[in-house]
C-alpha positions, 0 to 999 in steps of 0.5 A: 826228394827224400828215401821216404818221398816215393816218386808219385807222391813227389810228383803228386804233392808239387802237382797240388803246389803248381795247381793252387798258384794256376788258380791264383793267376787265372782270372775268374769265370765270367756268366756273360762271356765264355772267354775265361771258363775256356781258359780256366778249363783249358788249364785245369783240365787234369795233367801232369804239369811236368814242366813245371815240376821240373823247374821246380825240382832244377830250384830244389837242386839248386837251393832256390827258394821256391817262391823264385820259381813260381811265377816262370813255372806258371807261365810256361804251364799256361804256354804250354796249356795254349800250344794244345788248344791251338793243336786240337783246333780243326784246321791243325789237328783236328782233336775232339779228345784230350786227356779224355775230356772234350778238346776246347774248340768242341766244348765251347766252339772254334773261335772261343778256343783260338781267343782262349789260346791267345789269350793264355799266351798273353795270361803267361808274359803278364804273370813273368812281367809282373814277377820283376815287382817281387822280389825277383830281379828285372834283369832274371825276368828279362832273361827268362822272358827271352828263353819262353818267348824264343822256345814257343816262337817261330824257331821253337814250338809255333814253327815245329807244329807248322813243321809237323803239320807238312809231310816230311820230304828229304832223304832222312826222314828220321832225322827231320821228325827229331828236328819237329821233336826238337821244336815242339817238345825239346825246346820248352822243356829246355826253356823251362830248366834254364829258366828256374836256373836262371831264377836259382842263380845258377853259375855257367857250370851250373847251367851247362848241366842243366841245358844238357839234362833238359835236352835230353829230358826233352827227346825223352818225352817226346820218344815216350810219347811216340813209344806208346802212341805208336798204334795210333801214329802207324795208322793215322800218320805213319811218317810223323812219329819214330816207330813208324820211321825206324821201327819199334826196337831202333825207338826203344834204343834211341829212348834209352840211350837218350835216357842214359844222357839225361841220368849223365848230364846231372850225375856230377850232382849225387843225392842232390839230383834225386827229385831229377832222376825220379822225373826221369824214372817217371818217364821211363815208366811202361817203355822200359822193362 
């Protein structure tokens, strides 16, 4: 990111690059089945796409030619797009709202969301197994296919929304809402970061760092979710979001000590991190004074 490239705009013209290859990927929209006009509009409802932004920005760090990331960064992107339409779903968390917009299952019925989900899921392996015909690696590929496949699974974002659908029991509650946070959130974010490393080729110092960033970029996200949903968590599920657990001023504490982490883990980089840090100052945006 360059002194003249504001933080928006950054965020603004990668948003417009990752948008124009969703498309592309997408299949087209159907008249006589509704599957692929759910699917287009469960991803192409507006968002941030900041996963992947952020591997996007891992790749400019590391000086990796950007068509490298493409392929990975979509994929997590309609990964991610599937874990939301799964969660708004009746028997989850029974959204009709999302991003302002009606959720999936309310636009076009319950079962067509669940296909449209699966079938994002399986949209996201296609494109990364296709990506090993370019001039991507087999081995990078596999890899990265290894990193999403763990980070959405059992153990990543599938098992954190079973988690998170439980009340939690235990005497640290606390503790085991950052566990959910670290399945449902944390783990993709991670997933995303190593791969457009891995992507980059980066080295093991490389990588280090950048697992350490992504970990803490991660809890980021989540704990800036909880800060500004908190009314809304504290009425509706008290014991699923910090705030309502350790109160307002500990979340803020732990938010920007988590912060401090992340600027931290990529400052060995100087300059070069700029585009990471201004992903981090995005995040801290109407949380910190």
């Amino acid at each position: 990111m360059t002194k003249t490239l504001t933080v928006k705009n950054y965020l603004e013209e990668r948003k417009e690059w990752v948008e124009e290859r969703l498309k592309k990927y997408l299949p087209p929209e159907t008249p006589d089945n509704p599957l692929t006009s759910a699917m287009r509009y469960a991803v192409l409802t507006p968002g941030k796409r900041i996963r992947p932004i952020v591997m996007i920005a891992t790749a400019e760090l590391l000086g990796a030619p950007l068509s490298r990331i493409y392929p990975a960064a979509c994929a997590v992107e309609f990964l991610h797009t599937y874990t939301l339409v799964h969660d708004d779903l009746p028997s989850m968390d029974d959204d009709a709202l999302r991003r302002g917009i009606p959720t999936v299952h309310k636009k076009f019925g319950e079962a067509t969301a669940i296909l449209a989900g699966d079938a994002l899921q399986a949209l996201a392996f296609e494109v990364l197994a296709k990506s090993a015909e370019s001039s991507i690696s087999p081995s990078s590929v596999l890899l990265v296919t290894t990193e999403i496949a763990e980070a959405v699974g059992w153990n990543g974002v599938v098992g954190g929304q079973q988690w998170d659908m439980l009340p939690p029991v235990g005497k640290d509650v606390a503790q085991i809402i950052r566990e959910i946070h670290a399945k449902k959130t944390m783990s993709l974010f991670r997933a995303a970061v190593r791969s457009a490393a891995i992507m980059s080729e980066a080295d093991t110092i490389h990588m280090a760092r950048l697992t350490r960033f992504s970990e803490h970029f991660g809890r980021i996200f989540q704990i800036r979710d909880d800060i500004l949903d908190q009314e809304t968590e504290a009425k509706e599920r008290p014991l699923h979001a910090l705030p309502g657990v350790v109160g307002a001023a500990a979340t803020l504490k732990e938010f920007e000590r988590e912060v401090g982490f992340c600027k931290e883990a990529i400052a060995a980089y100087g300059s070069a991190a700029d585009s990471l840090r201004g992903l981090i100052e995005f995040l801290t945006e109407g949380v910190t004074s």
